[in-house]
C-alpha positions as CSV (number, residue, x, y, z in Angstrom):
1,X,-46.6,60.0,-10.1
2,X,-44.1,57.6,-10.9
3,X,-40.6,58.1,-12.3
4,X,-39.7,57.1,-15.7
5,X,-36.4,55.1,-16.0
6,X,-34.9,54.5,-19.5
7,X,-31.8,52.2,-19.7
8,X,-29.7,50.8,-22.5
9,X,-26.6,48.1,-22.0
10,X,-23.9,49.9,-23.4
11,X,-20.0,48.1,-23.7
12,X,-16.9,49.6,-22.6
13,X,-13.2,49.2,-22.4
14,X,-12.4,47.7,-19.1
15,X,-9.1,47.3,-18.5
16,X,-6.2,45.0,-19.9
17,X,-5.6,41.5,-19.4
18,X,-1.9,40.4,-20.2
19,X,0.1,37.5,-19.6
20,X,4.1,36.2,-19.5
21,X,4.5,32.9,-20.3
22,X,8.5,30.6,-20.2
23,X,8.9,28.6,-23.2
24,X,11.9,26.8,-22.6
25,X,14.0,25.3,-25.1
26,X,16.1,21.8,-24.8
27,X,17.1,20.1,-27.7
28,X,20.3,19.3,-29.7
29,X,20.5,20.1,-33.6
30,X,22.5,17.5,-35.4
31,X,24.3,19.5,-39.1
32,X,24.1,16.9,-41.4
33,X,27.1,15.4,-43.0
34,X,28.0,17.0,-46.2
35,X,28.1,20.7,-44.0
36,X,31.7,21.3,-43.0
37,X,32.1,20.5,-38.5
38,X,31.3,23.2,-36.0
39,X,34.9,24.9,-35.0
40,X,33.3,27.9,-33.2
41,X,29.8,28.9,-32.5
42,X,29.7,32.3,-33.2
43,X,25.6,33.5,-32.1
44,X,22.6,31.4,-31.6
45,X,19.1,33.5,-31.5
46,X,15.4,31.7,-30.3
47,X,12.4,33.7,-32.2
48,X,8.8,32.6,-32.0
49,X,6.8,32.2,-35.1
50,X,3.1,32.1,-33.8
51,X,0.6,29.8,-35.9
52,X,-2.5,30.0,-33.8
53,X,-3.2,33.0,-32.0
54,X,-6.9,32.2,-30.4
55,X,-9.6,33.8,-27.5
56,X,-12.8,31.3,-27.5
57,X,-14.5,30.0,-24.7
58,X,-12.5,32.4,-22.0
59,X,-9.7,30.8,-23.1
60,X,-6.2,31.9,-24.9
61,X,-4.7,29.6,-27.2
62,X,-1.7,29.8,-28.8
63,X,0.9,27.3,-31.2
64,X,3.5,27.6,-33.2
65,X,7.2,26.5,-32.6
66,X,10.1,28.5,-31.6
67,X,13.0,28.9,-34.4
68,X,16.3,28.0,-33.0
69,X,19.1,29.3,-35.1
70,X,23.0,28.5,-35.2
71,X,25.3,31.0,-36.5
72,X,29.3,29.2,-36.6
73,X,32.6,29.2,-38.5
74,X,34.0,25.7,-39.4
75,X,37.6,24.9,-39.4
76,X,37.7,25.6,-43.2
77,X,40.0,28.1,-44.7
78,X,38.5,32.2,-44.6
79,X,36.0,34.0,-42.8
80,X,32.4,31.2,-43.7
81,X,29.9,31.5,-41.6
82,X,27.4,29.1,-41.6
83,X,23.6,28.8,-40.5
84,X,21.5,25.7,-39.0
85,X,18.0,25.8,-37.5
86,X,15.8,23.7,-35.2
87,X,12.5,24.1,-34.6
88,X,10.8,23.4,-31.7
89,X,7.3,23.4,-31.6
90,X,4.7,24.4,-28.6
91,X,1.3,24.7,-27.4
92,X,-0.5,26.6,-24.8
93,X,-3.8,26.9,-23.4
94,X,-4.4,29.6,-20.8
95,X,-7.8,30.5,-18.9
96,X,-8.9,33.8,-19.0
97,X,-10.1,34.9,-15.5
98,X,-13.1,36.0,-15.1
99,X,-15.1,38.6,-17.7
100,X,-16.3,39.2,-21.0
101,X,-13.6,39.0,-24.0
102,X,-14.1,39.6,-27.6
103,X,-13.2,36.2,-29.7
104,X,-10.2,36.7,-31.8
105,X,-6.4,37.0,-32.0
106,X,-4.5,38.7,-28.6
107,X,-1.5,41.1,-29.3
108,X,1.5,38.6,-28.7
109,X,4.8,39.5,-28.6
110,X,7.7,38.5,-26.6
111,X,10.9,38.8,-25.6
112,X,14.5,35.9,-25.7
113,X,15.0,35.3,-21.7
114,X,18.5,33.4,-22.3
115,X,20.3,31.3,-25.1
116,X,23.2,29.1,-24.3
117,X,24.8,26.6,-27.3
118,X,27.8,24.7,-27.1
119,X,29.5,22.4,-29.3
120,X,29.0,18.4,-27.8
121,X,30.7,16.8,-31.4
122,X,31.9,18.7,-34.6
123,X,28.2,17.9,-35.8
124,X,26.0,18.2,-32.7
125,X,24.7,21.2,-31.1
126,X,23.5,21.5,-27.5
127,X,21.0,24.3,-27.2
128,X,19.2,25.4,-23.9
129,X,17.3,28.7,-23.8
130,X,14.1,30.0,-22.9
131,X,11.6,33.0,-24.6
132,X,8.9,34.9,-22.8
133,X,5.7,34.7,-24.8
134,X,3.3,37.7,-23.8
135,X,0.1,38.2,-24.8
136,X,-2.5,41.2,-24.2
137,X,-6.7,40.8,-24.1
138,X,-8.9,43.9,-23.7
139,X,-11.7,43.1,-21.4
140,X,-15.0,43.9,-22.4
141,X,-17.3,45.6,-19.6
142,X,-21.0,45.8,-20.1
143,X,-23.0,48.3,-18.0
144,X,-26.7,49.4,-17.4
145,X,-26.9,52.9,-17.6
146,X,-29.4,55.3,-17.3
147,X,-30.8,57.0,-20.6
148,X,-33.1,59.3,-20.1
149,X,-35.4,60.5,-16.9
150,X,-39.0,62.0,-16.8
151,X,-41.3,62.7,-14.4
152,X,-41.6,63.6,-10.5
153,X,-39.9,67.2,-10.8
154,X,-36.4,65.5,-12.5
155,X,-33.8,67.6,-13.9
156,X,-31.2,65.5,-15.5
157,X,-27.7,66.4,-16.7
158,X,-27.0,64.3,-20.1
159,X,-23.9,63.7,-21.9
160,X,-22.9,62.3,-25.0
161,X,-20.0,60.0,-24.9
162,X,-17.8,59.0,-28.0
163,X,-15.0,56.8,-28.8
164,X,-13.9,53.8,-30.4
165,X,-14.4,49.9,-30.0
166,X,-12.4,47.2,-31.7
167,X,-15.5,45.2,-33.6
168,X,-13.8,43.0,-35.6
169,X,-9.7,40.9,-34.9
170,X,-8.9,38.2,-37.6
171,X,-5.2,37.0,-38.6
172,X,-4.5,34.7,-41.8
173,X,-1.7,32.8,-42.6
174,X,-0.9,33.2,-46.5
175,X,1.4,32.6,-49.2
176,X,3.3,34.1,-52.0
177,X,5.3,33.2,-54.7
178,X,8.3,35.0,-57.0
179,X,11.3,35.4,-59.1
180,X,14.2,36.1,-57.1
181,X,17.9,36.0,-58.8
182,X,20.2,33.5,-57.8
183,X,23.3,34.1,-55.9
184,X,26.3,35.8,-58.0
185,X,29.2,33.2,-58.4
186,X,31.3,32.9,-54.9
187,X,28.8,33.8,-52.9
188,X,25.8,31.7,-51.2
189,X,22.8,32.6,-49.4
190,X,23.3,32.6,-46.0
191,X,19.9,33.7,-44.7
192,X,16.3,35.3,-46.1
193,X,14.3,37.6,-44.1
194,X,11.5,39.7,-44.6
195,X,8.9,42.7,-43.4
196,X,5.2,43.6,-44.5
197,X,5.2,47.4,-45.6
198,X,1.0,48.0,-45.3
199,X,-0.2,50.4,-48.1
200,X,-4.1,50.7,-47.9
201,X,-6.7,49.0,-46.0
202,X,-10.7,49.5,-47.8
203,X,-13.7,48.5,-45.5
204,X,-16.5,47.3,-47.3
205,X,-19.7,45.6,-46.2
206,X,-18.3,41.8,-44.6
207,X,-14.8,42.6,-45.9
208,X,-11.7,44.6,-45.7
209,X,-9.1,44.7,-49.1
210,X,-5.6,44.9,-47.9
211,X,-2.9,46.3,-49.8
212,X,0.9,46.2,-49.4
213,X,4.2,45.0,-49.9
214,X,6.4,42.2,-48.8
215,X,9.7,43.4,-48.3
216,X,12.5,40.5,-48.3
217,X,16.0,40.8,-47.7
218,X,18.2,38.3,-49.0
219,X,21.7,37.6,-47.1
220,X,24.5,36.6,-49.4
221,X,28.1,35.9,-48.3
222,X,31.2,35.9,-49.9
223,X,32.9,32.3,-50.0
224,X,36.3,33.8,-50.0
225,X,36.3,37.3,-47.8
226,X,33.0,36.7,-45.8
227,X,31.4,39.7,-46.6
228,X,27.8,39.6,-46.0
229,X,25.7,41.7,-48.5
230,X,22.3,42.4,-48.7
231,X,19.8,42.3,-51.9
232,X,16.1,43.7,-51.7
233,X,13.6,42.0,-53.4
234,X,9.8,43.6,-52.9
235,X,6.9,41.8,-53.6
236,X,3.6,43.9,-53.7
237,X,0.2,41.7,-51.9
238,X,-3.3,41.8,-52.5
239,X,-5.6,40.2,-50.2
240,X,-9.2,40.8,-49.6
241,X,-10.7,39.0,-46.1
242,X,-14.2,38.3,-45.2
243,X,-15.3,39.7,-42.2
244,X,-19.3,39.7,-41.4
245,X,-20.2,42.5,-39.9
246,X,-18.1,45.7,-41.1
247,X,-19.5,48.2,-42.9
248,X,-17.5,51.0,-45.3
249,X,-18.2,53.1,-42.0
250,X,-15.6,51.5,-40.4
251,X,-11.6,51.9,-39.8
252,X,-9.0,49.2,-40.5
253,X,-5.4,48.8,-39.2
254,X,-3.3,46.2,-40.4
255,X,-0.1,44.7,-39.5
256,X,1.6,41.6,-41.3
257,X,4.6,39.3,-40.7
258,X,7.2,37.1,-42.3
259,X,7.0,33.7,-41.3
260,X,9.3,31.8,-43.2
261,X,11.7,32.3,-47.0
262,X,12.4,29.5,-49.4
263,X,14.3,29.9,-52.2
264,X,14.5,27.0,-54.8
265,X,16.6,27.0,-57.9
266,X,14.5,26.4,-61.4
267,X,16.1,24.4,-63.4
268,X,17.6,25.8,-66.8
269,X,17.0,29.1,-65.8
270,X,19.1,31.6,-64.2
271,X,16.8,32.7,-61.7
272,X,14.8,31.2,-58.4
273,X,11.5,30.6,-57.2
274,X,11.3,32.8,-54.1
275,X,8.6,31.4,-51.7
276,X,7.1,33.8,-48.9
277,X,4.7,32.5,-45.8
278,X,3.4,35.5,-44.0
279,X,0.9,36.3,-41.3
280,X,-1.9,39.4,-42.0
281,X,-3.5,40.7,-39.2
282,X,-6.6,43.2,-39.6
283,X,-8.3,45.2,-36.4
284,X,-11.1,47.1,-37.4
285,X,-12.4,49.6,-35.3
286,X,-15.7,51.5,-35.3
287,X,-16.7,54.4,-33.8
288,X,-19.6,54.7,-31.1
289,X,-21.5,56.8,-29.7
290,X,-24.2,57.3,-26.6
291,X,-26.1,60.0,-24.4
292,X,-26.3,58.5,-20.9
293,X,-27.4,60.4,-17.8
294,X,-24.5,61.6,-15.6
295,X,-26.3,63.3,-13.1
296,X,-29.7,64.1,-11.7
297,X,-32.3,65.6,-8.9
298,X,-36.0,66.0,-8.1
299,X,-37.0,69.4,-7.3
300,X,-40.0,67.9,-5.6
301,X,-38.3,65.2,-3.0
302,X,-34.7,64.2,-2.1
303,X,-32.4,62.2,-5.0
304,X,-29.9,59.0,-4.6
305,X,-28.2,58.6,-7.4
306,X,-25.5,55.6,-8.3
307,X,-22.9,56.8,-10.4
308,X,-20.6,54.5,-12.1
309,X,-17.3,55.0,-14.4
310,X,-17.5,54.0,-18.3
311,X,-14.2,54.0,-20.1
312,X,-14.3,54.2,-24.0
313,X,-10.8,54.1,-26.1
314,X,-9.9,57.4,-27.7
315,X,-7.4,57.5,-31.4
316,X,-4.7,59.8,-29.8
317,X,-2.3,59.1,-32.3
318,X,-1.4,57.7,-35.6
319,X,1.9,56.0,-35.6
320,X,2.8,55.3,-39.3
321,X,6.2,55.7,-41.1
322,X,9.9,55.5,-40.4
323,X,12.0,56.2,-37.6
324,X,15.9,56.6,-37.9
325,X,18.1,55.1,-35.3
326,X,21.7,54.9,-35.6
327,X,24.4,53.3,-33.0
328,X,27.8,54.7,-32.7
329,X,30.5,52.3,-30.3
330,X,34.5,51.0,-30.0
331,X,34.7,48.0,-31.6
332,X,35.6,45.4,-29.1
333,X,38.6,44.1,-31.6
334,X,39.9,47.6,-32.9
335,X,41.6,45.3,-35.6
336,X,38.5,43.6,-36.4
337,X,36.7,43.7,-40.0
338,X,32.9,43.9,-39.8
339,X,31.4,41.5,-42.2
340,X,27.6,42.5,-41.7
341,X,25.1,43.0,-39.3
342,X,21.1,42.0,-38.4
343,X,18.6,43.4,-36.0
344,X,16.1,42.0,-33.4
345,X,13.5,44.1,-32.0
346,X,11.2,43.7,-29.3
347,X,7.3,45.1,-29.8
348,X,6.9,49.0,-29.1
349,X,5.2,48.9,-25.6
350,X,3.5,52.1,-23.0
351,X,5.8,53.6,-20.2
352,X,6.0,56.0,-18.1
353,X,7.5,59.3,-17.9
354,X,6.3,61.3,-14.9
355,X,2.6,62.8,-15.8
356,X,2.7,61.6,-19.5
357,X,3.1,58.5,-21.5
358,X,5.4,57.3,-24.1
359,X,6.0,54.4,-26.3
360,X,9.6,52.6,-26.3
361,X,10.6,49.5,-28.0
362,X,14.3,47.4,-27.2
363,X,16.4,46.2,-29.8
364,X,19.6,44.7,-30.8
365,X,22.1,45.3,-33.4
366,X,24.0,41.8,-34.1
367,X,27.5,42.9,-35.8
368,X,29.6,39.9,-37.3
369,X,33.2,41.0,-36.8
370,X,36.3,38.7,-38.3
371,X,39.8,39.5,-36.5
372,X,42.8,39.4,-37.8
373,X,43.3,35.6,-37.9
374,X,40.4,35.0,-39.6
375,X,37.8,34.1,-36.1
376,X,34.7,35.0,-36.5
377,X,32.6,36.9,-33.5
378,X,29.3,38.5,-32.7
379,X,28.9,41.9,-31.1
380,X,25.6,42.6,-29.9
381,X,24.8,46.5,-29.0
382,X,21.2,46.6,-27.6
383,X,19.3,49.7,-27.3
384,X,16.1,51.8,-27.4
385,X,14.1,53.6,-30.0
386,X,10.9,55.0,-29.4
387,X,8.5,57.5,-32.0
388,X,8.4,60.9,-31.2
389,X,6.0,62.5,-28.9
390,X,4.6,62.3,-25.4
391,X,0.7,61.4,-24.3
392,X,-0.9,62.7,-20.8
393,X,-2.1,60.1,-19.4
394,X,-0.7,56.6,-17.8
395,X,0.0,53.3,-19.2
396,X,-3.1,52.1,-17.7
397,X,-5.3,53.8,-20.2
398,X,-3.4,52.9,-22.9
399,X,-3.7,50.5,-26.0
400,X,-1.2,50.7,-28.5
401,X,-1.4,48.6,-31.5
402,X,1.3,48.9,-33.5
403,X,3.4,46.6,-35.7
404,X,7.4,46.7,-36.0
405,X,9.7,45.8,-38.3
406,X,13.5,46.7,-39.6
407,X,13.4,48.0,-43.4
408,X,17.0,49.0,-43.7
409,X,20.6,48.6,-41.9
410,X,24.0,49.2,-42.8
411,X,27.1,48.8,-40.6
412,X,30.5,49.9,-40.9
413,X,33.6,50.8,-39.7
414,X,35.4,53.9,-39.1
415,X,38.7,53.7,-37.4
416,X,37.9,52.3,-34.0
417,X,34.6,52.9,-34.1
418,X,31.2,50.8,-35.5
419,X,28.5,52.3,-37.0
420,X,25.0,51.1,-37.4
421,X,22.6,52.9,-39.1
422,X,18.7,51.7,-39.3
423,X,15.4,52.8,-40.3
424,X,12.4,51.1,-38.0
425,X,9.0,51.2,-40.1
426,X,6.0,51.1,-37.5
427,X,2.3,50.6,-38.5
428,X,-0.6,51.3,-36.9
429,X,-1.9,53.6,-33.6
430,X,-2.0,54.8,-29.9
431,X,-5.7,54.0,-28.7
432,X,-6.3,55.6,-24.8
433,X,-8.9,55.6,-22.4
434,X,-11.7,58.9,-21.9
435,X,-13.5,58.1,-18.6
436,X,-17.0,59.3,-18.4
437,X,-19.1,59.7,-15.2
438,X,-22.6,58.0,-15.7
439,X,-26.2,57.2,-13.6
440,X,-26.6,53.5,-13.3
441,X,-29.4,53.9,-10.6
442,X,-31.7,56.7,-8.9
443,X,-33.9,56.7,-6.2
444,X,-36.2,59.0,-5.2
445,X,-36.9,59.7,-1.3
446,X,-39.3,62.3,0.9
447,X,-40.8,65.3,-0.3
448,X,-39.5,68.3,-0.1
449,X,-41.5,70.6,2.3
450,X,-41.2,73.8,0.9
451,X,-44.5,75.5,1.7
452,X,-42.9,78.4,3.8
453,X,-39.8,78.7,1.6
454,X,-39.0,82.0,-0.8
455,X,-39.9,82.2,-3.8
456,X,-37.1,83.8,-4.9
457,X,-33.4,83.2,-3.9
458,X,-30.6,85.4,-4.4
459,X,-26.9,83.5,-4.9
460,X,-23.9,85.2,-5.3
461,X,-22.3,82.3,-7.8
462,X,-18.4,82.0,-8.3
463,X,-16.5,81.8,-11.7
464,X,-16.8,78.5,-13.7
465,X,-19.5,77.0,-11.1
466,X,-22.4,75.3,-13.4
467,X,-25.8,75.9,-13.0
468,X,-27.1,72.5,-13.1
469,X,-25.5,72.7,-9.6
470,X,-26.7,75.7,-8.3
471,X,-29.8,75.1,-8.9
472,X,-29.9,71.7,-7.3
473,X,-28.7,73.2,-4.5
474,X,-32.3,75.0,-4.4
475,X,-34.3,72.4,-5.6
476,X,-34.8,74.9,-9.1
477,X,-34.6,74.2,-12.5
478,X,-31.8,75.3,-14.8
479,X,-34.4,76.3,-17.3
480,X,-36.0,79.0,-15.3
481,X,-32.7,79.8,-13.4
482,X,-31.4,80.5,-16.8
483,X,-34.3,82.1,-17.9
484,X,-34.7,84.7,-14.8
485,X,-30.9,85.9,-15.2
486,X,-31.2,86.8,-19.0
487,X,-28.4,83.8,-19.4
488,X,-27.7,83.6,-23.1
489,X,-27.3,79.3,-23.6
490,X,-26.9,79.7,-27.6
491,X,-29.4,77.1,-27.6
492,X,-27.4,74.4,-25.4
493,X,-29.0,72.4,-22.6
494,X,-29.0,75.3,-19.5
495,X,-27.4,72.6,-17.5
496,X,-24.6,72.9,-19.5
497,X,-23.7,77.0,-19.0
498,X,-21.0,78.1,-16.6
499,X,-21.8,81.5,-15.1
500,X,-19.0,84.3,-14.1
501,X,-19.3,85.9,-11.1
502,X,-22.7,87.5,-10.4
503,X,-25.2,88.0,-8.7
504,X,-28.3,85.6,-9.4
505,X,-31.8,85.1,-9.0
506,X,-33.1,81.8,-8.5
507,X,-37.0,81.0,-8.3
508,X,-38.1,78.0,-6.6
509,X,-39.6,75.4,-8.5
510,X,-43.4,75.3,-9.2
């Protein structure tokens, strides 16, 4: 008799790929004529903005161009500051090593290494820097693993293992267009920014229909005092992306970014045309399932098995809404006037703390202070923020995709002391790994020779000890071992039932 070997391919997680890449920045940035002359650089900031984010071919390719931006006072009377940009484009092309990777968008983030500007002529700007581009691939492992066994005395002990697999990555570039007022007389715009509020996200059969809300800030300053002020202008978005393959089975998480804000006066009219370029990205994930053998033995002849590892990604937690950070700190000028204040942050990455696992993100609070002569500064307070709770596990096992981005922040002044409230909205989910133990080989070896053997064995088993085990240990089979001891299995598989401590009988096998 010959034993009967069922196998399937089955795809797992296996493991993460990431990468830090130096994208150094040289270049000067000439302000044109009719802008007033540099008389103090007050910040400069380097920020990505990816274009095309790409794994084809074993290969990760990525371009955009790095926004280099100039915050300084001129020698003008009052507090003005004033805002000029350079952008510097770049390209890479990394090879993956070797392995199976899913075509599609990595998770890129990154991270400013250094930025150093000085002032060569009252209209030229030397700027040397440097940002750490980093980008994350899931490997893909593919496996043979055993099914299902029959024949030649086998007892097999199957499980059923679930989780979830990213089927489907896309990111678009897109566009959208408003009414935005215009700039209340004294004050011009120094600056527009912007965040991607996601509302819903419909699978359908090739497509997903995203719904949500582009949330721009628009940074005005006073010509006279240099107040900076704020205005909110939200733009709701409705985009529907075709992606073969999903089904309304599936789950979608999406994440979008502000690119770039234009705003153009119309003419004749008291209002202007507010353009928004803006980057969706969409993961959909589906859920899996499979029954593999994860152990087995011949009651006939001796067994060699090859066990094997398969990892599949687990939903541990949903990370959406808002989370409330506020900084407290002396001023560094005690006399000083805070005109305003912007935040960076960095992507919300897995660490470790001890025997569990938590998310923490890095940011920084940029607060424009004036002193009392009218000199302009930037006082940057960096710090942490991080969602509530903590995950067993390590960062090994763990894939977070989640998307960042400031919707509110206020500063002020009180006494001495600055004051920085903000409100971080985060988007999306903590994905970690289950590890399953599963057959990807038997072998079957002598006979057993059993012809002057009991047929009946009496076991004294321990608490918790499985009977799959015990009876391998005696070349039985769980069913009858079961069966002789009156064991109640509530009609699971017998190799499933843990037994107290008793006393058993356990026939040999027939």
């Amino acid at each position: 008799m010959e034993l009967k070997v069922f196998k399937d391919t089955i795809a797992s997680y296996g493991g993460r790929w990431e990468t830090r890449l130096e994208l150094p920045v040289e270049t000067e940035i000439l302000i044109p004529d009719y802008l007033p002359a540099v008389f103090k650089i007050v910040k400069c900031l380097i920020t990505p903005v990816v274009l095309q984010n790409r794994v084809s071919g074993g290969r990760w390719q990525s371009e955009g161009y790095l926004r280099c931006t100039v915050y300084y006072q001129s020698e003008e009377p009052g507090t003005r500051l004033l805002r000029t940009e350079q952008k510097f484009a770049f390209e890479k092309l990394v090879e993956l090593p070797a392995g199976q990777y899913a075509d599609g968008p990595a998770q890129v983030w990154g991270e400013p290494e250094y930025c150093n500007c000085r002032a060569v002529s009252e209209h030229r700007i030397d700027l040397r820097g440097a940002y750490i581009l980093c980008a994350a691939v899931a490997v893909r492992r593919e496996s043979e693993l055993l099914t299902a066994l029959a024949d030649c005395g086998i007892e097999q002990y199957t499980r059923t293992m679930q989780g979830l697999q990213c089927a489907v990555t896309e990111e678009k570039t897109l566009t959208a267009e408003t009414a935005a007022a215009l700039p209340s007389t004294g004050e011009s715009v120094l600056d527009i920014t912007g965040s991607f509020a996601a509302g819903s996200a419909a699978p359908a059969t090739g497509q997903v229909s995203v719904q949500g809300t582009l949330q721009i800030q628009i940074c005005s300053q006073n010509t006279d005092t240099g107040e900076l002020t704020v205005r909110s202008k939200d733009l709701a978005v409705q985009q529907t992306l075709e992606l073969p393959g999903v089904t309304e089975d599936d789950t979608a998480l999406v994440r979008g970014e502000v690119l770039a804000c234009t705003l153009s006066a119309v003419d004749g009219a008291g209002e202007a045309s507010l353009s928004v370029t803006w980057k969706l990205r969409v993961e959909v994930w589906r859920s899996v399932q499979h029954t593999v053998v994860a152990d087995a033995y011949s009651t006939l002849c001796k067994t060699q098995t090859v066990q094997t590892v398969c990892r599949l990604l687990q939903k541990t937690a949903d990370l959406t809404g808002r989370i409330p950070v506020t900084l407290d700190d002396d001023l560094p000028d005690a006399e000083g006037t805070v005109l305003g204040c912007f935040v960076t942050l960095g992507a919300l990455c897995a660490a470790q703390a001890e025997t569990h696992l938590k998310l923490l993100g890095k940011g920084t609070a940029h607060v424009f202070i004036s002193d009392a002569r009218g000199e302009l500064t930037c006082y940057d307070k960096a710090f942490t923020w991080q969602p509530d709770g903590l995950w067993p596990g390590s960062t090994d096992g763990a894939w977070p995709s989640v998307g960042a981005s400031v919707a509110r922040v206020a500063s002020s002044k009180n006494g001495t002391r600055l004051r920085v409230d903000l409100e971080i909205e985060i988007s999306g989910a903590l994905f970690q790994t289950q590890s399953f133990d599963a057959l990807c080989g038997v072998e079957l070896g002598e006979e057993y020779d059993d012809s002057d053997g009991p047929a009946l064995y009496i076991y004294y088993a321990r608490q918790g000890e499985r009977i799959f085990d015990i009876a391998r240990r005696y070349h039985a089979r769980a069913r009858d071992l079961a069966a002789a001891n009156h064991l109640d299995t509530n009609g699971d598989p017998p190799q499933e039932l843990t037994t107290d401590t008793a006393c058993l009988l356990i026939p040999a096998a027939l």
